[in-house]
C-alpha positions as CSV (number, residue, x, y, z in Angstrom):
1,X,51.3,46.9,-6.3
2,X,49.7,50.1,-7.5
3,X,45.8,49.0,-8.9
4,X,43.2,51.0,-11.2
5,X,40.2,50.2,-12.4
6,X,41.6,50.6,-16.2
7,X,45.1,50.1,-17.6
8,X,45.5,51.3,-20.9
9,X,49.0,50.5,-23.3
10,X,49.6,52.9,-25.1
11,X,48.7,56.7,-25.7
12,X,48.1,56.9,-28.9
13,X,45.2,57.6,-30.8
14,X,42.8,54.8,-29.8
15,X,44.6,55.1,-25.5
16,X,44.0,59.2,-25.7
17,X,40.3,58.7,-26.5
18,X,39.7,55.9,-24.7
19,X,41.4,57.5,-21.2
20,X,39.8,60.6,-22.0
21,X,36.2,58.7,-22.0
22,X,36.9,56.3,-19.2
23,X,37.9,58.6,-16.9
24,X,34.9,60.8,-17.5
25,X,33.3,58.4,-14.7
26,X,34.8,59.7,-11.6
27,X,34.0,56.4,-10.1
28,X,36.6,54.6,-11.7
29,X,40.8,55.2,-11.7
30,X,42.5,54.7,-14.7
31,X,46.3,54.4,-15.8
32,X,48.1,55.2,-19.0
33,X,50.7,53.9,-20.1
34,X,53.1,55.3,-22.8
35,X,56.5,54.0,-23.9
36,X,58.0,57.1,-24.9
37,X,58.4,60.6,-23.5
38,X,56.1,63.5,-23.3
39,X,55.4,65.2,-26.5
40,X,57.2,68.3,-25.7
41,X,59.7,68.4,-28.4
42,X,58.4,71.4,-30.5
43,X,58.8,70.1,-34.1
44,X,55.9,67.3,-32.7
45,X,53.9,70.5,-32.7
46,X,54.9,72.2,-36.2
47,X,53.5,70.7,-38.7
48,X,56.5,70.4,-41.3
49,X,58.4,69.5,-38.1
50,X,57.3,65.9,-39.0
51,X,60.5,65.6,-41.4
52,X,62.9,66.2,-38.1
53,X,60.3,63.5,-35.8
54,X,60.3,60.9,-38.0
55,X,63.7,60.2,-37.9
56,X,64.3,61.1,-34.3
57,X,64.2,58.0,-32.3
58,X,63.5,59.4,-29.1
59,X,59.7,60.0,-30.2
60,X,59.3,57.1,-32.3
61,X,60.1,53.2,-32.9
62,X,62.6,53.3,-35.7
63,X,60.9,50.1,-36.8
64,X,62.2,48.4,-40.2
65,X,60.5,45.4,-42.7
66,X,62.3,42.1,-44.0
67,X,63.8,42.1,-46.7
68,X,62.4,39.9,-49.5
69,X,62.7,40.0,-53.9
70,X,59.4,42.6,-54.1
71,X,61.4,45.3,-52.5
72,X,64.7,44.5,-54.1
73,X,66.6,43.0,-50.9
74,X,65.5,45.9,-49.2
75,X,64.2,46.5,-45.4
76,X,62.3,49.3,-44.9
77,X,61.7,52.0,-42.4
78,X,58.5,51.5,-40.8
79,X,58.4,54.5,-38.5
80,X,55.9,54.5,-35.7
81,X,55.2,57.4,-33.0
82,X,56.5,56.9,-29.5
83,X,55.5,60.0,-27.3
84,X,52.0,60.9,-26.2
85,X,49.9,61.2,-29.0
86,X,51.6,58.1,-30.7
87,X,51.8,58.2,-34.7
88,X,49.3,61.0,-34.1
89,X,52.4,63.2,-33.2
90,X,54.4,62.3,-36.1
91,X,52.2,61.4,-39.2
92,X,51.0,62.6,-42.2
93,X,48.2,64.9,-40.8
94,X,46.1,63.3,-43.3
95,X,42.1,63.0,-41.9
96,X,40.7,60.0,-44.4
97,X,37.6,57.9,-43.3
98,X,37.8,55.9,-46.5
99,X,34.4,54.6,-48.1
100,X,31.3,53.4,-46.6
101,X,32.1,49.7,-48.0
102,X,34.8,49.0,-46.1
103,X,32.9,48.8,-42.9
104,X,30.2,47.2,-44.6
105,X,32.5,44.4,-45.3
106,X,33.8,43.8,-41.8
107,X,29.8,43.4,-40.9
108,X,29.2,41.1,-43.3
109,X,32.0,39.2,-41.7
110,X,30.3,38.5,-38.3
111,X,31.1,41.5,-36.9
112,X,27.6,42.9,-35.6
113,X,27.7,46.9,-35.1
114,X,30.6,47.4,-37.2
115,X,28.5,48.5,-40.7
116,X,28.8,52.2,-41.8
117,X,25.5,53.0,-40.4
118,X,26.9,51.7,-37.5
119,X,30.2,53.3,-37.1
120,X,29.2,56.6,-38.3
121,X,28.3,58.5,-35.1
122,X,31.4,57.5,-33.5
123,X,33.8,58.9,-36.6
124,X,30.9,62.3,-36.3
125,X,31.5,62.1,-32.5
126,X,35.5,62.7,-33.1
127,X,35.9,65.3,-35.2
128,X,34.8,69.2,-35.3
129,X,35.0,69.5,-38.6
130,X,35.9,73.6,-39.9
131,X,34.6,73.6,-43.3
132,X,32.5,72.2,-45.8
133,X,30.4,69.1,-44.6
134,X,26.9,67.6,-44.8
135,X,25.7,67.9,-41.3
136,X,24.3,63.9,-41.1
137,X,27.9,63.1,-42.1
138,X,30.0,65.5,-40.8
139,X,31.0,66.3,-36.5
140,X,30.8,69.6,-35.7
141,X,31.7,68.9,-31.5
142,X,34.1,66.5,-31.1
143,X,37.8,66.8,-30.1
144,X,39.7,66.9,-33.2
145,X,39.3,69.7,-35.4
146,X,39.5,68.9,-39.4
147,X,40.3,71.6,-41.3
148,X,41.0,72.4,-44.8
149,X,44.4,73.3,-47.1
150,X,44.8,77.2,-46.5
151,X,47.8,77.6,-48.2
152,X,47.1,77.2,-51.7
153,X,50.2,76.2,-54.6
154,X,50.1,77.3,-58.2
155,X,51.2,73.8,-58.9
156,X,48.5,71.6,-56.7
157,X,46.1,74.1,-58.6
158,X,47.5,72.8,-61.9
159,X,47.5,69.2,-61.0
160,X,43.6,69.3,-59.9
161,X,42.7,70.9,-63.1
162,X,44.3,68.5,-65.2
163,X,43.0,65.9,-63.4
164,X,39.6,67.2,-64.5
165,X,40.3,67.7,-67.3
166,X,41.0,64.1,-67.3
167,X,38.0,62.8,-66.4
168,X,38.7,62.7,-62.6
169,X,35.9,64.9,-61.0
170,X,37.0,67.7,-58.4
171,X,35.3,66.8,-54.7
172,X,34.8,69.1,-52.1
173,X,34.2,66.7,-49.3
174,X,36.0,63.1,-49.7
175,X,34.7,61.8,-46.2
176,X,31.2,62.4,-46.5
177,X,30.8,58.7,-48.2
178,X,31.2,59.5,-51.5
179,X,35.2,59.0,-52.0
180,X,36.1,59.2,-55.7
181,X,37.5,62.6,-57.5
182,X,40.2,64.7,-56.9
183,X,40.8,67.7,-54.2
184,X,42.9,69.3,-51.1
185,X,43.4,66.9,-48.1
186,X,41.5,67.3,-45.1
187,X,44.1,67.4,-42.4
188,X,44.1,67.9,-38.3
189,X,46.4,71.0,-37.7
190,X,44.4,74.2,-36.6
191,X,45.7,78.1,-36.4
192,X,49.1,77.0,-37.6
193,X,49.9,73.9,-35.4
194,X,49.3,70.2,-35.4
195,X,46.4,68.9,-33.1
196,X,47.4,65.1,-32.2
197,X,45.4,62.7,-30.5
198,X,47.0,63.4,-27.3
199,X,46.2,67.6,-27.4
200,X,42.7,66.7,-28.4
201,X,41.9,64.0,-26.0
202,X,44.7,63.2,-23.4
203,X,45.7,66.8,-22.6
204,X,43.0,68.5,-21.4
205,X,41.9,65.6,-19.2
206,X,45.5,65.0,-17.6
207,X,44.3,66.8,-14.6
208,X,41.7,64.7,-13.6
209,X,42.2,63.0,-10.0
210,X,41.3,59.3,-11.2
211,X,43.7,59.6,-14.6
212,X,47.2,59.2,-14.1
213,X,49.3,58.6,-17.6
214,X,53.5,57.4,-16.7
215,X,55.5,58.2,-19.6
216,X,58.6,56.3,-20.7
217,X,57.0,53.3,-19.5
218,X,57.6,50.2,-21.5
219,X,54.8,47.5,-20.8
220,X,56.9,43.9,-20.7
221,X,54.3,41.8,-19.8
222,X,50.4,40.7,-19.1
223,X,50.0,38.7,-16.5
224,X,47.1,36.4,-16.4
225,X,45.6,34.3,-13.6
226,X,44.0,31.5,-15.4
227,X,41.9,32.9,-17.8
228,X,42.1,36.5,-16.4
229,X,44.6,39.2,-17.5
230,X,44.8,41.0,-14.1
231,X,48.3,42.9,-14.3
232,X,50.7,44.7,-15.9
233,X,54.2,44.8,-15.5
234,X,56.3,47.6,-17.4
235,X,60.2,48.5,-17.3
236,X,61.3,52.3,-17.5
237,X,64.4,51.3,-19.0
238,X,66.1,48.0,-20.1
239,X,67.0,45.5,-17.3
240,X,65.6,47.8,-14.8
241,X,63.1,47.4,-12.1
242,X,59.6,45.9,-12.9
243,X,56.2,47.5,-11.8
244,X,53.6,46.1,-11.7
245,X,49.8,47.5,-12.0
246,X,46.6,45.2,-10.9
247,X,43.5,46.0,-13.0
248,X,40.2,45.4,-11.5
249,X,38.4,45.9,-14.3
250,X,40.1,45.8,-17.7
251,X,43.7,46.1,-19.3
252,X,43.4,47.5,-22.7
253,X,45.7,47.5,-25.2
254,X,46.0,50.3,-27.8
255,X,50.1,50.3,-28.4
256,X,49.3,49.9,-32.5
257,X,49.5,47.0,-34.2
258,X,53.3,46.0,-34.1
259,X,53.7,46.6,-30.3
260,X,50.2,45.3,-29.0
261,X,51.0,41.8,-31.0
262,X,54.7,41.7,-29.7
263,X,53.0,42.4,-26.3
264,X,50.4,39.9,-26.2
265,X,53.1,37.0,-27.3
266,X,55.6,37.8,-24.9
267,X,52.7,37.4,-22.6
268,X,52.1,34.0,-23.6
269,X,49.3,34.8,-26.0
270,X,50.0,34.0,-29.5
271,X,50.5,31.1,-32.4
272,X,52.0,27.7,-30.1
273,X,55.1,27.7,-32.6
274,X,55.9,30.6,-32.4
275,X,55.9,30.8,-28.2
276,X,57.5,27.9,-28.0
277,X,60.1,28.9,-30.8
278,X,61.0,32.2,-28.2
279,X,60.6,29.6,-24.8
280,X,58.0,31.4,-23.8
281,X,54.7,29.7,-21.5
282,X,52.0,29.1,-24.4
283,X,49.1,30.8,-21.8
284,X,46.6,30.6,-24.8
285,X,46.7,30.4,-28.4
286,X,45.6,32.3,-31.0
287,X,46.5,33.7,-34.4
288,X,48.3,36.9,-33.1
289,X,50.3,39.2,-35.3
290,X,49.2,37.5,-38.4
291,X,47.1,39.1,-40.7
292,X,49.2,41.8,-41.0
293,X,48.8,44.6,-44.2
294,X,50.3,47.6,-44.8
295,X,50.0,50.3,-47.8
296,X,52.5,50.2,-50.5
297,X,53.2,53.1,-52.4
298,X,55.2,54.2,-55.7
299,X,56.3,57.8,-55.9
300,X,57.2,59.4,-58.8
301,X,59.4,62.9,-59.6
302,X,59.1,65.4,-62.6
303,X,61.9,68.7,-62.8
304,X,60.2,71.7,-63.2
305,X,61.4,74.5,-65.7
306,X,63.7,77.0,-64.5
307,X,62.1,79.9,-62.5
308,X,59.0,77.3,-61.2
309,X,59.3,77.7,-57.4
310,X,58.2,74.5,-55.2
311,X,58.9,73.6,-52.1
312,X,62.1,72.7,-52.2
313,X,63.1,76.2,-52.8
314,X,60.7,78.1,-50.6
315,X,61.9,75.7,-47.6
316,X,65.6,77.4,-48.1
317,X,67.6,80.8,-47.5
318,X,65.4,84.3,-47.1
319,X,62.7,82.4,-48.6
320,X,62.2,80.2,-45.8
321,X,62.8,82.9,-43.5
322,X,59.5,84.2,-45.1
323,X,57.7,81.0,-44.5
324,X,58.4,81.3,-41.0
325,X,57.7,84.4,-40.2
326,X,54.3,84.0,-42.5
327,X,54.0,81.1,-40.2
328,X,54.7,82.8,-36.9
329,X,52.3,85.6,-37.2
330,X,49.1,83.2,-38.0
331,X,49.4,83.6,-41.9
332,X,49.0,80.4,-44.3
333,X,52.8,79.2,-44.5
334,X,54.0,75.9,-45.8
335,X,54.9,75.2,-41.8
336,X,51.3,74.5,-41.7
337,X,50.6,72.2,-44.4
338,X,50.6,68.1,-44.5
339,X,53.4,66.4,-46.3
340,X,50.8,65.4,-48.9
341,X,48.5,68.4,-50.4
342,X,46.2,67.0,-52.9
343,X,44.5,63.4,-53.0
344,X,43.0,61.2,-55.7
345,X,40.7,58.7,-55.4
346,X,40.1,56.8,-58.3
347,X,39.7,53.1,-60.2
348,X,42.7,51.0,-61.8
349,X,39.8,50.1,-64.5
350,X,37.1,50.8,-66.0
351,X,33.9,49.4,-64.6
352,X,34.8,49.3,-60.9
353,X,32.0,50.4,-58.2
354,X,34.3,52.2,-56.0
355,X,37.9,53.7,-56.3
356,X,40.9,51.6,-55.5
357,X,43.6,53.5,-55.7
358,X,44.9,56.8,-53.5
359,X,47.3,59.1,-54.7
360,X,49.1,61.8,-53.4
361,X,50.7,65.3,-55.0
362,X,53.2,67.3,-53.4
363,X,54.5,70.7,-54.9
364,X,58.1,69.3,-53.8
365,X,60.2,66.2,-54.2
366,X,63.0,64.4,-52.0
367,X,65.9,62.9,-52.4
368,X,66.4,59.2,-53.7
369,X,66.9,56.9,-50.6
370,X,66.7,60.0,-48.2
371,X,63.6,60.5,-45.3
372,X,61.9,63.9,-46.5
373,X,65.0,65.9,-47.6
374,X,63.9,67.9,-50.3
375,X,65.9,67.9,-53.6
376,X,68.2,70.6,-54.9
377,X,66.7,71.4,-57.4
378,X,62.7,72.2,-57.9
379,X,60.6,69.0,-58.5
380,X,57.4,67.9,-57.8
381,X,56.3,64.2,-56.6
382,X,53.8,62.0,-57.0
383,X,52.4,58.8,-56.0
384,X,49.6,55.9,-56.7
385,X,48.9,53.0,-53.4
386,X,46.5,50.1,-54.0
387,X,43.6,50.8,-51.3
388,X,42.6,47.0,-50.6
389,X,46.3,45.0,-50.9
390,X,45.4,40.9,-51.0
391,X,49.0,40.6,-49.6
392,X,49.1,40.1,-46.0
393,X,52.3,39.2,-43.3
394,X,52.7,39.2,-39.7
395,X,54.4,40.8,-36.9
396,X,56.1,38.6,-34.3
397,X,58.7,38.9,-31.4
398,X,61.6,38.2,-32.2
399,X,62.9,37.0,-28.6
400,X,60.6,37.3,-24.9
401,X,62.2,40.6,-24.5
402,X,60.0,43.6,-25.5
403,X,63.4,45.5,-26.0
404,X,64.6,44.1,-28.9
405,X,62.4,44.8,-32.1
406,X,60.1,42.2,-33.3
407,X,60.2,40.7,-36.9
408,X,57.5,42.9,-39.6
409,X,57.2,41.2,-42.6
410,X,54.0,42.9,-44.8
411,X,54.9,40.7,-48.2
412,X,54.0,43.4,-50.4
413,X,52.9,42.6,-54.0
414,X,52.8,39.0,-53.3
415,X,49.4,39.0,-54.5
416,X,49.1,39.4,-58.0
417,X,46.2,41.3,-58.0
418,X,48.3,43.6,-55.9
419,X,50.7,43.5,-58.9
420,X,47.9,44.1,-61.3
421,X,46.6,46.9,-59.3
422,X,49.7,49.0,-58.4
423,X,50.9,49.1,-62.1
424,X,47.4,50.6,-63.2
425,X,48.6,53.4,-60.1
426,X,51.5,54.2,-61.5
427,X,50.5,54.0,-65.4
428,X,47.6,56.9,-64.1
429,X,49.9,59.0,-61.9
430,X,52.2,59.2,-64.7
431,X,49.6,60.7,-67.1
432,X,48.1,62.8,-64.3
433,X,51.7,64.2,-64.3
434,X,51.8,64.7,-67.9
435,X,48.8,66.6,-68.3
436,X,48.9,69.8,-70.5
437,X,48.0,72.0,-67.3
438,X,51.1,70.2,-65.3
439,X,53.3,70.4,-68.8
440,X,53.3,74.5,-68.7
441,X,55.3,74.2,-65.2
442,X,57.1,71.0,-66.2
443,X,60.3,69.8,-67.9
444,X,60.9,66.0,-67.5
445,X,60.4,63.1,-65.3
446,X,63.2,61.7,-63.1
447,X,61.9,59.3,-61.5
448,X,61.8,56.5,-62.6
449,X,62.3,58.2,-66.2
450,X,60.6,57.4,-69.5
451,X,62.7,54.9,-70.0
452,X,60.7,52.9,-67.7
453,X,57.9,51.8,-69.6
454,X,57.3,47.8,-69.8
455,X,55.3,46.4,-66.7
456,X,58.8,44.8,-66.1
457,X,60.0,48.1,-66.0
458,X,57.7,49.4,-63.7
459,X,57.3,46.6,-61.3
460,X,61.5,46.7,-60.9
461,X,60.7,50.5,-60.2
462,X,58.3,49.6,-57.5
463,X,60.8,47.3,-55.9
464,X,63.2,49.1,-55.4
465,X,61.8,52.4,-54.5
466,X,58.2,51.5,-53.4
467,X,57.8,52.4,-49.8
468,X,55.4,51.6,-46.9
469,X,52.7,54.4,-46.1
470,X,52.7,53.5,-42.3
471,X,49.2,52.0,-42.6
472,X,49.3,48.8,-40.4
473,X,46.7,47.0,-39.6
474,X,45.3,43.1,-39.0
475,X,47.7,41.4,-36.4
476,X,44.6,41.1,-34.0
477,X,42.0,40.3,-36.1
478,X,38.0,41.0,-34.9
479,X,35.9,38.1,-36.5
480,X,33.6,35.6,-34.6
481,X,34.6,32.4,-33.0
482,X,34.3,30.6,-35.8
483,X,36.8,32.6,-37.6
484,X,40.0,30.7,-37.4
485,X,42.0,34.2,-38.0
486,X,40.4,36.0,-35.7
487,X,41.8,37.5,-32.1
488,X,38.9,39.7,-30.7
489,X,35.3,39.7,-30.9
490,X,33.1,42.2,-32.1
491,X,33.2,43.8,-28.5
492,X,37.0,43.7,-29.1
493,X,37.4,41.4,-26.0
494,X,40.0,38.7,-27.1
495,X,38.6,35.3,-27.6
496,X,38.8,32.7,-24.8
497,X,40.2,35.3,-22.4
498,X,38.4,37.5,-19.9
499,X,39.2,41.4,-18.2
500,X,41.2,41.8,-21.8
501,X,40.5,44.0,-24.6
502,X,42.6,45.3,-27.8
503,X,41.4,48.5,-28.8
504,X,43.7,50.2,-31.7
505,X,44.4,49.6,-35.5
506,X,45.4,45.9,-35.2
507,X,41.4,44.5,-34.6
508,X,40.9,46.0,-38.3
509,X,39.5,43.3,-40.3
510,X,40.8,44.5,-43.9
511,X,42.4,47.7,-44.9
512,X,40.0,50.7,-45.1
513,X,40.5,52.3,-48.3
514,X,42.1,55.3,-46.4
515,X,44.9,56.4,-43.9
516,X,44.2,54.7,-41.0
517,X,44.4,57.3,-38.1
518,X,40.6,58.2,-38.4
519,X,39.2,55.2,-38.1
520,X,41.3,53.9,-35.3
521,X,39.9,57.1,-33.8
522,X,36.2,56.1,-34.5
523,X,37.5,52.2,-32.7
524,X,38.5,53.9,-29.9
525,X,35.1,55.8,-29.8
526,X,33.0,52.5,-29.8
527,X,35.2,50.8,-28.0
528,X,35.1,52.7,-25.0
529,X,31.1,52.9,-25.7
530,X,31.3,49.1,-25.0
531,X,33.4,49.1,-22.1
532,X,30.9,51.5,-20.2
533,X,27.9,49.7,-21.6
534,X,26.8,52.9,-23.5
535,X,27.2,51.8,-27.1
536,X,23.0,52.0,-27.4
537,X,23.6,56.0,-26.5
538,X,26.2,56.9,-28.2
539,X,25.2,55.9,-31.6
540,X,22.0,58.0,-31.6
């Protein structure tokens, strides 16, 4: 049995950090452990590639929800990365810290260290931020650069204006703690090309003696001795060999919320009901894979007038030849842009502190019930999520074998605030859409149509197009002992059990009122501050 000081699951964005920081201490050995393959297919690496990845299963888990009434009978695709660089490889390319409050809430919780004040040197310690930023806010050093839109459309242009004109102010700097307005996305591709968690973090480190990362290693099992976790065992392909991998120090889990909770239950470590339900040993009980949130979005599409140009006509014949070759000789090109161009942050109502809704625009529109095909015709999109859903599921295994997808089940708009909130979303992307700036370029809105008008109406629309934003969070819970729901502490050890910590997206209390990539980057940060008993440091 091969033994390292460190095992990590998962390469990700929380396992690239955390193996690039552990293994900064050349007296320690640490292993990685990824499920998936290298990340050298090249559309990982182009940014618009993502519409090829995400529906590629050999980089990702082609994951799907339940199906229950709020999304019409539906299950849908909930698409995580599976290469180095995890969803890193394959997302959005959206940067989003969300608002100072969120944090502040999972302190007031029982979570000591976790308030913005906190958390805010280890978001400035992973980003090198190109562009606009306040210097106490913003990293300047860190691995991931954060750039800003380059390739500017007629039509985002538009949209911003009428938003202001709307009473939604234009901000140049969204993560510097003041959220609400209306602006370009900040996104992580630099001089053309996506930067992922694994290029920043994982890749230039590979080379180090006392790293060693195996790809297309599936962990199936931690194995605990009493009240220890002290090994691994992982499959390279279904009803294979086992390996196993002794930790001396710590296993860490950072495979994203789905697969870290399937993990840990399979193990043993999970609700007693459930284990027993799959005939698994119940090793130790706790709440895992409940909790669970995810975004849920509604999209909508307007026509433009004939002789408008979006994207779905530039990404086509000699126009797209342009793009590329705009694209290949370091020009801005729509190869290099994220799926989403411009965000809004902004309230449901009157009166509230804080925004609680995000919405996206896009210069292009897709095809109904299609992943990122762009329509045949030139449209632009839209769409309005809730930031702080009340609705919450859980993830569990379906079976003790980690080869067989688990059961995800996010009950969105159960809540009816949820309900409340979502149809304010769509009622103000629809007039954002409808301003006289967007009205110039404009002919008439095809999804849903204006004959969807009555909250009825609306809500039907939601259910049967909504979608998930990939945000998932919650189904290991950080929260004190005395928090029944709770599956690590605020050192993001798990409770009751010892040489064990989970370390990714799953330990998030609530949803941050963003995309969820950034902060699981600034976990990872102060995670692996705790685990070499730096945390003190690495906050100043």
């Amino acid at each position: 049995m091969d033994e390292f000081d460190y095992i990590i699951v998962g390469a990700g964005a929380a396992g690239s950090i955390l193996a690039n920081r552990l293994s900064e201490d050349r007296s320690v050995t640490v292993c990685v452990l990824e499920a998936g393959p290298r990340d050298r297919n090249p559309w990982i690496h182009i940014p618009a590639g993502f519409t090829k990845t995400l529906t590629d299963p050999s980089v990702t888990w082609q994951f799907s929800t339940e199906p229950t009434e709020n999304t019409a009978g539906r299950r849908i695709p909930t698409i995580q990365g599976r290469t180095l660089g995890g969803s890193s490889s394959v997302n959005g390319l959206i940067y989003n810290r969300g608002q100072p409050g969120d944090l502040d809430s999972w302190a007031q919780r029982g979570n000591r260290g976790w308030g913005y004040a906190d958390c805010l040197p280890f978001y400035m310690r992973t980003e090198r931020r190109i562009g606009f930023g306040e210097p106490e806010r913003r990293g300047r050093a860190g691995g991931l650069p954060v750039t800003d839109m380059d390739w500017i459309h007629p039509l985002s242009e538009a949209f911003i204006q009428g938003c202001v004109n709307a009473g939604i102010p234009r901000n140049p700097d969204y993560n510097s703690g003041d959220q609400a307005g209306v602006g370009y996305y900040q996104r992580f591709i630099l001089r053309g090309r996506r930067v992922s968690a694994a290029r920043a973090y994982l890749k230039p480190v590979m080379a180090r003696p006392n790293l060693e990362v195996r790809t297309n290693a599936r962990a199936c099992e931690v194995v605990l001795h009493g009240r220890r976790a002290v090994a691994v065992r992982y499959q390279q392909e279904r009803g294979g060999p086992s390996v196993h991998l002794r930790a001396r120090r710590e296993i860490i889990l950072s495979a994203g919320t789905v697969n870290t909770a399937r993990l840990l239950q399979v193990s043993g470590i999970g609700p007693a009901w459930l284990l027993q339900q799959l005939g698994v040993e119940v090793k130790h009980e706790l709440p895992v894979g409940e909790n669970f949130r995810d975004h849920y979005a509604s999209r909508f599409v307007m026509r433009a007038k004939p002789g408008v140009t979006t994207l779905n006509e530039l990404a086509r014949g000699p126009r797209l030849v342009g793009q590329v070759l705009r694209w290949a000789t370091g020009q801005p090109s729509m190869l290099a842009t994220a799926p989403s161009h411009v965000h809004i942050f902004w309230k449901s109502f009157e009166g509230l502190d804080q925004p609680d809704l995000q919405g996206v625009f896009t210069p292009g529109s897709y095809k109904v019930g299609k992943t990122y095909i762009l329509d045949d015709y030139p449209g632009v999109s839209a769409g309005m999520w809730q930031h702080r859903p009340e609705s919450t599921g859980w993830v569990r295994a379906r079976s003790a074998d980690v080869w067989e997808d688990p059961e995800i089940q996010p009950n969105y708009l159960t809540n009816p605030m949820d309900i409340r909130v979502h149809l304010a979303g769509q009622r103000l992307i629809r007039r954002l859409l409808n301003t006289p700036e967007m009205q110039h370029f404009l002919e008439r809105e095809t999804l849903p149509g204006p004959e969807a008008q009555s909250d009825d109406e609306l809500l039907a629309f939601a259910r049967q197009y909504g979608t998930t934003t990939y945000h998932l969070i919650g189904t290991c819970r950080m929260g004190p002992t005395t928090d029944p729901s709770a599956v690590v502490n605020d050192r993001l050890q798990i409770h009751g059990l010892e040489g064990i910590r989970v370390i990714d997206a799953s330990i998030m209390p609530s949803m941050p009122s963003a995309n969820t990539f950034a902060t699981t980057l600034m976990i990872a940060e102060k995670g692996a501050s705790f685990i070499r008993g730096r945390e003190a440091a690495e906050a100043a």
